[in-house]
NUNUFI-918497 format. One line per 3 residues: number of its first residue (from 1); their letters; for each residue x, y, z of C-alpha. Coordinates in steps of 0.02 Angstrom, whole numbers, plus 50000, padded with zeros to 5 digits. Example, Ala and Ser with C-alpha at 12.3 -4.5 7.8 and 13.67 -1.06 7.14 Angstrom:
1	as	50615:49775:50390 ~ 50684:49947:50357
This chain:
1	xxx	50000:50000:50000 ~ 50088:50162:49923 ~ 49999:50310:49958
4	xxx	50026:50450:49842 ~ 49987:50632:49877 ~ 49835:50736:49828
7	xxx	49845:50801:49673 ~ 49683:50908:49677 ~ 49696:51074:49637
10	xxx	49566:51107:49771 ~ 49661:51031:49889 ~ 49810:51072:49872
13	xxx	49743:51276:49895 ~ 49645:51253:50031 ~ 49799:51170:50125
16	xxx	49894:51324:50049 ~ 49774:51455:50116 ~ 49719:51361:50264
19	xxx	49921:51387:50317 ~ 49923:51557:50241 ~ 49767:51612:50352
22	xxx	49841:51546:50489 ~ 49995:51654:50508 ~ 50028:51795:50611
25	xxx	50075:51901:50481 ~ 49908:51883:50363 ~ 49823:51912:50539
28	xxx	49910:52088:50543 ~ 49871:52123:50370 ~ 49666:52083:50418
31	xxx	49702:52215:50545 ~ 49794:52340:50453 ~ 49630:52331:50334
34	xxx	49521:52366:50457 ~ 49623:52509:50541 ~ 49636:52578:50356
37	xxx	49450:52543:50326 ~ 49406:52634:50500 ~ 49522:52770:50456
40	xxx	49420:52802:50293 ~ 49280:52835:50389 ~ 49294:53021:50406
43	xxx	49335:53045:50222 ~ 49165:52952:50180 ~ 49065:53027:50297
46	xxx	49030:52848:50366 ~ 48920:52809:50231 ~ 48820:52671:50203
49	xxx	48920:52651:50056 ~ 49066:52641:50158 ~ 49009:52532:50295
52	xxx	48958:52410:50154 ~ 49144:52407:50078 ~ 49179:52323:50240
55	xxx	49000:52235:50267 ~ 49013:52164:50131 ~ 49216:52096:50107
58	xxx	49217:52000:50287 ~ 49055:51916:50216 ~ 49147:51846:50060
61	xxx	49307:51821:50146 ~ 49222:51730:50285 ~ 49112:51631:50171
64	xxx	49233:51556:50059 ~ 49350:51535:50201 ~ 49214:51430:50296
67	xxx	49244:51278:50130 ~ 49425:51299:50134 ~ 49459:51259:50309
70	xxx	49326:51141:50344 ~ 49402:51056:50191 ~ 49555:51027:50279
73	xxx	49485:50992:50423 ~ 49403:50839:50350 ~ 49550:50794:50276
76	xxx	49656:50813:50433 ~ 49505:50716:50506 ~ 49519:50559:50395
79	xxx	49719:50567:50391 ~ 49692:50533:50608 ~ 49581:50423:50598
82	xxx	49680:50305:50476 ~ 49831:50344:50597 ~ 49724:50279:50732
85	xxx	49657:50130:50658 ~ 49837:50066:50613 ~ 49894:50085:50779
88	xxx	49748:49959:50837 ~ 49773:49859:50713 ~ 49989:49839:50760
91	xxx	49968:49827:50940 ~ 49948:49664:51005 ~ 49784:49632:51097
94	xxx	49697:49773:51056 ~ 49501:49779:50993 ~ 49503:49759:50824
97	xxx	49312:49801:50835 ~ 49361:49989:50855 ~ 49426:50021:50689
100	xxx	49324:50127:50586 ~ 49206:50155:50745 ~ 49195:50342:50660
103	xxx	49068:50252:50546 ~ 48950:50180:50684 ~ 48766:50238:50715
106	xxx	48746:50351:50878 ~ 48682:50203:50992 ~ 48817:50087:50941
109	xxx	48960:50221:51000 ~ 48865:50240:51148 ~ 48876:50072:51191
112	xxx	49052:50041:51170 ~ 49093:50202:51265 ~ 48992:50145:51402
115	xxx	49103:49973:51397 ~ 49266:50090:51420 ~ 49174:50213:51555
118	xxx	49158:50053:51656 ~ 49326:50008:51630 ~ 49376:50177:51681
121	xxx	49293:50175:51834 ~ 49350:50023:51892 ~ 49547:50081:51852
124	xxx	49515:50226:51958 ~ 49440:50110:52098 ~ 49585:50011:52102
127	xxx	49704:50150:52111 ~ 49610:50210:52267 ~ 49647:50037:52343
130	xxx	49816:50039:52298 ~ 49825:49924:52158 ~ 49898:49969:51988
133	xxx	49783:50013:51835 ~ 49909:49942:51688 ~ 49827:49800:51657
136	xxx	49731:49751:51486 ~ 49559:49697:51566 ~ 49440:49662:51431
139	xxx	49293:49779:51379 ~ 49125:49740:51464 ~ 48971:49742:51332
């Protein structure tokens, strides 16, 4: 299995503006628009016109920016989850059942999380008592 990297032109921007966006620098350039924008004001006559420029920009800029992070989000999302489900699958003794849990119905997570809030609470039990909580117990259901 040879994975080979995205050649999407859609993803490859949004992982280019998602970084991009997230810098301090394009932060102080968002600011240094405003301050310019607020600056303006006087020269306008704070306008409607004017307080549309603005109105109207962070809309756009926040709308398309809303796709191109949530886009890499996912994908960051379904890169971590693969991670995860390889390290269950190498490790000796652990559930296989939980890989690609992601893609269970509501009730059936529930379930299974309830199996691991039991074990939980019996770990912590044992500590109180002294005992050690390293052990590999299996899962109630």
């Amino acid at each position: 299995m040879r994975p080979t990297k995205s050649t999407s032109w859609f993803s490859h921007f949004a992982k280019l503006t998602a970084r991009a966006t997230g810098r301090p620098a394009t932060f102080a350039v968002a600011v240094a628009i405003i301050i310019a924008w607020a600056l303006t004001g006087p020269l306008f006559g704070y306008s409607d016109t004017w307080q549309l420029v603005i109105n109207t920009g962070t809309t756009i800029v926040t709308f398309l920016m809303v796709f191109l992070i949530q886009n890499t989000q996912n994908r960051d999302s379904e890169a971590m989850q693969v991670k995860l489900d390889e390290l269950i699958r190498a490790v000796v003794g652990a559930h296989n059942v939980l890989l690609d849990l992601e893609e269970l119905e509501e009730k059936d997570l529930d379930r299974i999380r309830a199996g691991y809030e039991k074990l939980a609470e019996r770990a912590r039990q044992e500590l109180r008592l002294g005992k050690v909580d390293t052990d590999c117990p299996d899962i109630e259901d």
